[in-house]
matplotlib code that plots the C-alpha trace (Angstrom):
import matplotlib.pyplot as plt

x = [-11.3, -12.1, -9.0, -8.8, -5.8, -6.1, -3.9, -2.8, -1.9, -4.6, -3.8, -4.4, -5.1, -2.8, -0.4, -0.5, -3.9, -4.5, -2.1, -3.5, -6.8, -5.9, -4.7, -7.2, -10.1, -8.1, -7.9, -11.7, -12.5, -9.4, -9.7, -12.9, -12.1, -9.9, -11.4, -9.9, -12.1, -11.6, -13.2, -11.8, -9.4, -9.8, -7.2, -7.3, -5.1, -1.7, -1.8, -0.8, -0.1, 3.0, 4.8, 5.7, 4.5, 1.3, 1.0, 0.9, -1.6, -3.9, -3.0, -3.3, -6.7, -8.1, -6.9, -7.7, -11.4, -11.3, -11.4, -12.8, -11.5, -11.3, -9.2, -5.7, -3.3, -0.5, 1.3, 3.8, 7.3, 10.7, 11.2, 9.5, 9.7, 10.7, 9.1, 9.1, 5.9, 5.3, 5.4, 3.0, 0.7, 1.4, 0.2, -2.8, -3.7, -3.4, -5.2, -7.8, -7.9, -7.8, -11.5, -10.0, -12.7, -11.1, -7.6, -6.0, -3.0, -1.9, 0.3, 1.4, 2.1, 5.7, 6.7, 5.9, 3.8, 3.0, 4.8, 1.6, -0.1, 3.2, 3.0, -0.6, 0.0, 0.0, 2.4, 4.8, 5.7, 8.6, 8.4, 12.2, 14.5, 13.8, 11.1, 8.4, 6.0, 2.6, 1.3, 4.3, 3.7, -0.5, 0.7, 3.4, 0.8, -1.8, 0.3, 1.5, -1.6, -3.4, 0.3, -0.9, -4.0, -2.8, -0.2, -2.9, -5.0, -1.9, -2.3, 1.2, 1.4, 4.4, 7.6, 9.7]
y = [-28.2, -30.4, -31.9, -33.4, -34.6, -33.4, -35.4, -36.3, -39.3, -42.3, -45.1, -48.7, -51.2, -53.0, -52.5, -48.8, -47.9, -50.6, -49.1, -45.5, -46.7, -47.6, -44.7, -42.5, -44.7, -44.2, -40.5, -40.4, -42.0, -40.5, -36.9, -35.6, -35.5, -32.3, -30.9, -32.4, -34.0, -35.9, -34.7, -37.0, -37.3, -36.0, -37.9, -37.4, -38.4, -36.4, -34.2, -35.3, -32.1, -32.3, -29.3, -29.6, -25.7, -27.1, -30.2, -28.3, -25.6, -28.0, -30.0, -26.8, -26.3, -29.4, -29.4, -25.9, -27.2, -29.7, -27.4, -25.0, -21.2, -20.1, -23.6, -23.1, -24.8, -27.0, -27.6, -30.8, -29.9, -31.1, -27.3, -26.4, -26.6, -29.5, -29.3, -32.2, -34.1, -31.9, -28.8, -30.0, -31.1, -27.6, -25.5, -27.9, -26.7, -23.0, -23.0, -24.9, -22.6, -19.8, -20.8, -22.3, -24.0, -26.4, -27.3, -28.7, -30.7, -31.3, -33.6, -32.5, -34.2, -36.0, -31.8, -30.4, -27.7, -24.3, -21.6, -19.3, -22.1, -22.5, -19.0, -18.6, -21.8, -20.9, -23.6, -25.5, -28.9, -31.0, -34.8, -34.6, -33.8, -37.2, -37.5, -40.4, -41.5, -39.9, -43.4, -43.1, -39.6, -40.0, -42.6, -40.7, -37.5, -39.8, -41.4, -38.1, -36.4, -39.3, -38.7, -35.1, -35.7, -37.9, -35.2, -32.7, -35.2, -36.5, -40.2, -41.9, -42.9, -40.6, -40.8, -37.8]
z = [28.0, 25.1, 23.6, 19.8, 16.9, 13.7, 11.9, 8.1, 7.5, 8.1, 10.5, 9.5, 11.9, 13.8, 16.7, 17.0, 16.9, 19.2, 21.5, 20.6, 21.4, 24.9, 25.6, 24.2, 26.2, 29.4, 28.4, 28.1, 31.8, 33.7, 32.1, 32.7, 36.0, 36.0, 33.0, 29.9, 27.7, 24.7, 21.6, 19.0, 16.1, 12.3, 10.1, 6.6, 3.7, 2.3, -0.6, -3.7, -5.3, -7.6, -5.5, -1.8, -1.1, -2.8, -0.4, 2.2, 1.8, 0.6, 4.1, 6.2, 4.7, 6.0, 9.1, 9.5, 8.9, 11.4, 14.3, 16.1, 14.8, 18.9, 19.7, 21.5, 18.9, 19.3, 16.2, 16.1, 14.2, 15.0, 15.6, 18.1, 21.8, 23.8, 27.6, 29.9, 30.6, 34.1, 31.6, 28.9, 31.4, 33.1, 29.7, 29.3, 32.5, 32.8, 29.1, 31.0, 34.3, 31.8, 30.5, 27.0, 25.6, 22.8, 22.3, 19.2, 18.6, 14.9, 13.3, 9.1, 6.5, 5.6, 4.3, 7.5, 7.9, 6.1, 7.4, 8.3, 10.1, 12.1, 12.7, 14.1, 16.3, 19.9, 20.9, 18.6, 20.3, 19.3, 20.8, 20.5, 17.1, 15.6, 13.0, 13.5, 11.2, 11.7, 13.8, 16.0, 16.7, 17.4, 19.7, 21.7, 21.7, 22.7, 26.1, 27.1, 26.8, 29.4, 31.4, 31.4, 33.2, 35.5, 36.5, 36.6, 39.2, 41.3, 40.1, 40.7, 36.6, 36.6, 38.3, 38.8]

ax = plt.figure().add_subplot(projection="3d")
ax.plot(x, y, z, "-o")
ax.set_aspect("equal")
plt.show()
């Protein structure tokens, strides 16, 4: 399953991408492996529509053209569901087993997300009820998405 972060919100360089890029390089030689590929990132920048509605249409448009129409979906939102790193890796798994070609994980905008691209997400993830800037949250998605495939392949890089 090819795996890719459609974010908005561009990253400058410094400390986090550095430390986003090690883990996405470490995702790249670790995961294909059992079956997770990585496919890469689409960042682009937030709306500057006057209205906060408006902002986020116009953000769930373009990352709605970033991927694949027949990708699983995992939306970010402080909302949403809160499974231990076992679990995640768990989902990313049976969609794999299940012949899923593409998975998707999203990050919005500082307004959240539009309420019908919530809705047709197939799994709303919450990295806990604080909100982290979009860096912070690439980062943390990135690490537990290399955590998940080293759960998947038995590699002692988590401790239960």
């Amino acid at each position: 399953m090819r795996l890719s972060i459609a974010a908005i919100g561009r990253m400058k360089r410094g400390p986090e991408q550095d430390l986003f890029e090690r883990y996405v390089d470490r995702l790249k030689k670790a995961g294909p492996q059992v079956g997770l590929e990585w496919r890469g990132l689409s960042d682009y920048p937030e709306a500057r529509d006057g209205e906060a509605d408006l902002r986020k249409r116009d953000e769930a448009a373009r990352l709605k053209g970033a991927i694949d129409p027949s990708a699983a979906t995992i939306l970010l939102d402080e909302r949403g569901k809160t499974p231990t790193s076992p679990e995640f890796a768990a989902l990313l798994g049976t969609w794999r087993d299940a012949g899923t070609r593409d998975c998707a994980l999203l990050i919005g905008g500082p307004d959240g997300f539009d309420p019908e691209m919530r809705k047709s997400a197939d799994y709303v993830l919450s990295l806990g009820r604080l909100t982290f800037p979009h860096q912070i949250a690439r980062l943390l998605l990135a690490e537990q998405l290399y955590r998940a495939v080293t759960i998947l392949s038995g590699h002692p890089y988590h401790r239960e």
